[in-house]
N, C-alpha and C positions, 0 to 999 in steps of 0.2 A: 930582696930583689928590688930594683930600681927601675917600677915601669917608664916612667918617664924617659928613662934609657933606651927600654926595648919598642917604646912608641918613636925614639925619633929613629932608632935602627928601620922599623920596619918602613917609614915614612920612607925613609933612603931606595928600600928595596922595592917602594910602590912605583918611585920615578922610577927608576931603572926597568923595570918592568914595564911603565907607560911606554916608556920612550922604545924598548925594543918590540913592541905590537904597535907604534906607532911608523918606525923604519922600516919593518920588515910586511905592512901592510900594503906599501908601493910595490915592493917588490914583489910582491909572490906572483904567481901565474893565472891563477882563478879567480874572478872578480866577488864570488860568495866565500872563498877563504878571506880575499883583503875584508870584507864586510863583517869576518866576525871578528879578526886584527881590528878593527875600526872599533868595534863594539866592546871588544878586551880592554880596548887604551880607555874609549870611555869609561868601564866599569875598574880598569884602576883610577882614572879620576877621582872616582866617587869615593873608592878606597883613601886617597890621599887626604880629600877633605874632612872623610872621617876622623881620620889619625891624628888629621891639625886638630881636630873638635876634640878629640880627647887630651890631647896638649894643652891646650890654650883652656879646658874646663880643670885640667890638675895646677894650671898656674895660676888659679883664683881660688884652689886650693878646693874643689869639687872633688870628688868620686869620679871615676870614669865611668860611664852609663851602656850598656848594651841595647838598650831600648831603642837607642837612635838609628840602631842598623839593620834589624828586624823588615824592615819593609825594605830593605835596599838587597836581603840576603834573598827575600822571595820574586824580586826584579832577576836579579841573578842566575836563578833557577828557571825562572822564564824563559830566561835568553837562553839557558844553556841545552833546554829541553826544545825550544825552536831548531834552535844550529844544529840536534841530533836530527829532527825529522827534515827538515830544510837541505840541509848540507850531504846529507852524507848517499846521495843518490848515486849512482854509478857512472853518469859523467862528469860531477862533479869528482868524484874519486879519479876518474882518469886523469882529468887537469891538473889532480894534486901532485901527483905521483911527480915530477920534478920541485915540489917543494915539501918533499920530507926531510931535509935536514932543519927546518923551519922550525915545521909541524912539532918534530923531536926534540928540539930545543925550546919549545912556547911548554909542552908537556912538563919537559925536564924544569922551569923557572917556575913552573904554578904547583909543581909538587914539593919543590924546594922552599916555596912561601907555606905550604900547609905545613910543610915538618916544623918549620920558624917556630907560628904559631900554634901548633902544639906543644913545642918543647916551651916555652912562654906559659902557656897555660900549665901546665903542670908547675909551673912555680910562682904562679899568679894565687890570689884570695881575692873572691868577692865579686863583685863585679869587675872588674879587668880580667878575670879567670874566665866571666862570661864570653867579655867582647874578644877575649884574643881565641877562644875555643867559637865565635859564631864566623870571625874574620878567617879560620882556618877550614872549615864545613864549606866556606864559600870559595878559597881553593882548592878545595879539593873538586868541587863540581866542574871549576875549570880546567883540572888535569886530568877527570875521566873525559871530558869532551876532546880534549886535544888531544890524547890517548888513543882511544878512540879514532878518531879523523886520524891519525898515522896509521895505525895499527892495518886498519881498510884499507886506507890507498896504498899501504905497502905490501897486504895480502893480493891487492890487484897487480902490484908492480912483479908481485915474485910469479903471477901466474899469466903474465904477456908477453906471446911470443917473441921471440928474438929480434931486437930492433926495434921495439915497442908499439 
């Protein structure tokens, strides 16, 4: 396996990811959804520069380190356990409810990065087995919170009178 490969693949999927919580942050309807759109593009950020850091440490012919992300995976968790109690009140569920195809699609991209990086890790050794199984734990928390924020505002939307 050629981690170098699957570091600049996921590199690719970080932007991609930044940039669609970044576009879809103007747009939404709630100003505490745009705020964790806002918060998601920063924490792929953080993701990307990681990625470069493991790049740029395997072209000086380093080891890839997991140590470096440890503190960025428990920022993460932070955030993600804020945006449950924060967010998910029942007028902010109201306001969501026209932006669930969003919600379902931020879900559907952050579950699609953890499967990446599991299937990566199962054919990783060593440390790069660490960092792609800690970078996959970290989306995972952000497809249960997006999960989550849909799953609610869409139990609200199927139980609002007619005409909403």
């Amino acid at each position: 396996m050629d981690i170098r490969k699957i570091y600049e693949y996921a590199l690719q999927r970080e932007y991609e990811g930044k940039r669609f919580f970044e576009e879809n942050a103007v747009r939404l309807n709630h100003a505490a959804a745009q705020g964790a759109f806002k918060e998601l593009a920063a924490e792929e950020q953080r993701h990307i520069e990681f990625i470069q850091g493991q790049i740029e440490a395997l072209d000086k012919g380093v080891e890839p380190s997991s140590a470096a992300i440890a503190k960025e995976l428990k920022e993460g968790g932070i955030f993600s356990q804020r945006a449950q109690t924060e967010m998910l009140e029942q007028t902010v569920l109201e306001a969501m409810v026209p932006d669930l195809p969003v919600l379902r699609t931020a879900y559907l991209i952050e579950m699609d990065f953890a499967k990446f990086y599991e299937s990566a890790a199962k054919q990783a050794d060593g440390e790069a087995k660490k960092v792609l199984k800690m970078l996959a734990k970290w989306e995972r928390g952000h497809e249960a919170l997006f999960k989550n924020m849909h799953d609610k505002a869409f139990e609200m939307y199927t139980n609002m009178p007619w005409g909403g």
